[in-house]
C-alpha positions in Angstrom: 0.0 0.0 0.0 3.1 2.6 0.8 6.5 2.5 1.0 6.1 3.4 5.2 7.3 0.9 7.6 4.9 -1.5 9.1 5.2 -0.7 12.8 3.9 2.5 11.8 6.9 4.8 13.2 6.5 8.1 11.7 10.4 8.7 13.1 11.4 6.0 11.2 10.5 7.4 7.8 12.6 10.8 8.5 15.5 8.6 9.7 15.7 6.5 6.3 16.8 9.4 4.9 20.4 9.8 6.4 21.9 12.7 5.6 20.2 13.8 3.1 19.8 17.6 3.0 18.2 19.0 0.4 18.2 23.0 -0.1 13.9 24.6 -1.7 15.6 24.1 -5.1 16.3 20.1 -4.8 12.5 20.1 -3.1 11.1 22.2 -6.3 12.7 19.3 -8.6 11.8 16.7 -6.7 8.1 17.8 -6.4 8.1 18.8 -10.1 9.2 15.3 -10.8 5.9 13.5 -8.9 3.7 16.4 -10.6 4.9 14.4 -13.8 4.6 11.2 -12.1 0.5 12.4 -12.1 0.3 13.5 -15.4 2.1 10.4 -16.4 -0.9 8.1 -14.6 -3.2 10.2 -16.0 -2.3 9.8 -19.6 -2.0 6.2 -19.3 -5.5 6.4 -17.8 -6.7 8.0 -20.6 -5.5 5.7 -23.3 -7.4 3.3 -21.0 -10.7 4.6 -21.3 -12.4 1.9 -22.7 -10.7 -1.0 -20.9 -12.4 -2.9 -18.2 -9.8 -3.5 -15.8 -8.3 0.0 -16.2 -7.3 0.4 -13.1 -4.9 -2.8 -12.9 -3.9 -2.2 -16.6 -2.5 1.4 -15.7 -0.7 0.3 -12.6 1.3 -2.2 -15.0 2.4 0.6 -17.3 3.2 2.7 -13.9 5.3 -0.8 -13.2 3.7 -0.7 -9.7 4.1 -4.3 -8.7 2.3 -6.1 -6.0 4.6 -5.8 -3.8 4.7 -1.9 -4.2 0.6 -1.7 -2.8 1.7 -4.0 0.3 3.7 -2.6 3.1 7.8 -3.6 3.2 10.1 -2.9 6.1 11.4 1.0 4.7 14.8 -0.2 4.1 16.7 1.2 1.5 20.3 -0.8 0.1 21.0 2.4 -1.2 23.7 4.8 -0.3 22.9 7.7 -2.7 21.0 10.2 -0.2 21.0 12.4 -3.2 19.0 10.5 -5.8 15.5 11.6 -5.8 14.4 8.2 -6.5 16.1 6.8 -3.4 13.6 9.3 -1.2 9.9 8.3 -0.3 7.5 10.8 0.4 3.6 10.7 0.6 3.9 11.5 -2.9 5.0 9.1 -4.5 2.1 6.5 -2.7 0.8 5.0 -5.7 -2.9 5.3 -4.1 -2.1 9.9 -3.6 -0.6 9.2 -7.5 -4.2 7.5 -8.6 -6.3 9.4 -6.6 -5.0 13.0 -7.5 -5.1 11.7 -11.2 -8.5 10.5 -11.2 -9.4 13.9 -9.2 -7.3 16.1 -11.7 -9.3 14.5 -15.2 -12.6 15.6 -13.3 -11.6 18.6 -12.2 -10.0 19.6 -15.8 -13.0 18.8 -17.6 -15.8 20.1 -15.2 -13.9 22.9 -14.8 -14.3 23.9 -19.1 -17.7 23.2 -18.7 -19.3 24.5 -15.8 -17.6 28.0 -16.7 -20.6 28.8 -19.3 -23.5 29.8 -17.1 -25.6 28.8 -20.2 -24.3 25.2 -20.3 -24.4 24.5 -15.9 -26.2 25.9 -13.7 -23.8 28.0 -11.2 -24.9 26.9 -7.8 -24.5 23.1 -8.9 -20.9 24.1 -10.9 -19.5 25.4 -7.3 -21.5 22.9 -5.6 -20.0 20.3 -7.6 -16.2 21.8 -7.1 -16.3 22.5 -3.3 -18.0 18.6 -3.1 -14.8 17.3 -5.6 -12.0 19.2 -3.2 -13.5 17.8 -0.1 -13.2 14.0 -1.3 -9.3 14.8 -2.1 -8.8 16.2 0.8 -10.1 13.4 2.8 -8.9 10.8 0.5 -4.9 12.6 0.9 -5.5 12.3 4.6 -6.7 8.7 4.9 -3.6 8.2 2.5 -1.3 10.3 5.5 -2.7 7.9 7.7 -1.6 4.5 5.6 1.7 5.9 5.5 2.4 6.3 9.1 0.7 2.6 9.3 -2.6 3.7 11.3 -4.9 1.7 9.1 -7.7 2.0 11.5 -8.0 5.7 10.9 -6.8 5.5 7.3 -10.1 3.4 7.2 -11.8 5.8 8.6 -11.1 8.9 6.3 -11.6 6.6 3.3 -15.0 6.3 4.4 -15.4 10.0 4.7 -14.0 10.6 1.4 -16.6 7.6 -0.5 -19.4 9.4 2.0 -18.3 13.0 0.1 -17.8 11.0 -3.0 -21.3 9.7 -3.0 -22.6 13.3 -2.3 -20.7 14.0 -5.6 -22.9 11.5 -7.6 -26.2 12.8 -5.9 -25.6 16.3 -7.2 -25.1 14.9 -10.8 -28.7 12.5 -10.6 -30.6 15.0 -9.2 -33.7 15.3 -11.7 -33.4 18.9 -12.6 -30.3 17.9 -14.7 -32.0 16.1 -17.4 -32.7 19.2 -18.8 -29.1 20.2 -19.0 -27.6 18.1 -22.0 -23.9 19.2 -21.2 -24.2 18.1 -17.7 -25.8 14.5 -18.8 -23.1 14.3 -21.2 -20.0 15.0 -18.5 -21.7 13.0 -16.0 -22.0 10.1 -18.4 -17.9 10.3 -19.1 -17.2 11.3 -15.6 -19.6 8.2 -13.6 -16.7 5.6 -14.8 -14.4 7.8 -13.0 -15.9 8.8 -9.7 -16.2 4.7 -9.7 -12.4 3.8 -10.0 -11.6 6.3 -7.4 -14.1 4.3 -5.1 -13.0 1.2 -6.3 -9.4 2.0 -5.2 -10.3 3.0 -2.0 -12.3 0.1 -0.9 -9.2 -1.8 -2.1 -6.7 0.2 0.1 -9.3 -0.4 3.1 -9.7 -4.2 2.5 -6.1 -4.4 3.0 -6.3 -2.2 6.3 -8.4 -4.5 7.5 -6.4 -7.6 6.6 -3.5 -5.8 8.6 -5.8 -5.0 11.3 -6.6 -8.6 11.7 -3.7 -10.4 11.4 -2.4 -11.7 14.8 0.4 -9.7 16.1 2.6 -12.8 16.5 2.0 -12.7 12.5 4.1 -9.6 12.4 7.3 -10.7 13.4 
């Protein structure tokens, strides 16, 4: 699920890195590098509209393997502090890369749309925003959460964020909207979307759970 250790040490993570000391302008590369990481996703997911399984075909191209969802034990064989591929950060979690790249592609396209008042109705464009912001944002902290290894909480926020995520879809079926041809059109390109996101997240949580109930003589 994260690149975090399994005991769930927050301390841990900063230690891993060594001596690494990085100045705003190694930070600025760095975080330009997982904003590509995003775009990256998201163009794969694109090309992957049509496909079933997209979310599993996608994370091949990302060569995320199993073993890079599940938790290790944060050791790096490493001794080059200074290669940004050698330092973890929330960032590069491939459920914060999926999620903000699902979130993105909505946001991009609702975002053209919604700005003609004659196309959406402006309450239900900000309504529809404000509703899209508040799922990231508790999506990005149930993903905080995994990554210090507090599932029961990630679980928790990644509730919150299906509960905001299914106020999302009741904007876009309320009936006033079959009127509004634009707005049945992007809901019926965006309803596959708001799905995978909630289809990722019940994943993550399923494994929460399994680490939740595994005996803690299992852990050794």
């Amino acid at each position: 699920m994260s690149n975090s250790n399994a005991d769930g040490s927050a301390e841990n993570q900063w230690e891993d890195r060594g001596d690494l000391a990085w100045n705003e302008f190694d930070w600025e590369r760095y975080l330009r590098e997982q904003d590509a990481v995003i775009q990256r996703y998201l163009s794969f997911y694109e090309a992957c509209a049509s496909d079933a399984e997209r979310i599993d075909t996608v994370a091949e191209k990302m060569e995320w393997g199993t073993e890079v969802w599940e938790e290790d034990d944060g050791t790096d064989d490493s001794d080059d502090d200074d290669d940004p591929d050698d330092v973890y950060t929330l960032h590069k979690n491939p459920v914060y890369i999926s999620t903000k790249a699902i979130y993105l592609s909505l946001a991009r396209s609702w975002g053209a749309l919604s700005g003609d008042a004659a196309k959406v109705p402006q309450p239900l464009a900000m309504a529809l925003l404000s509703s899209m912001h508040r799922g990231e944002e508790q999506a990005a902290q149930a993903i905080h959460a995994l990554d210090f290894g507090d599932y029961a909480m990630a679980v928790s926020l990644f509730k919150r964020a299906m509960s905001v995520l299914n106020s999302s879809l009741a904007l876009l079926n309320a009936d006033t909207l079959a009127q509004k041809p634009h707005v049945h059109a992007w809901r019926e390109q965006a309803l596959p979307r708001f799905f995978d996101l909630r289809e990722v997240w019940l994943r993550v949580i399923a494994e929460c759970r399994d680490e939740l109930e595994r005996p803690a003589d299992e852990e050794n």
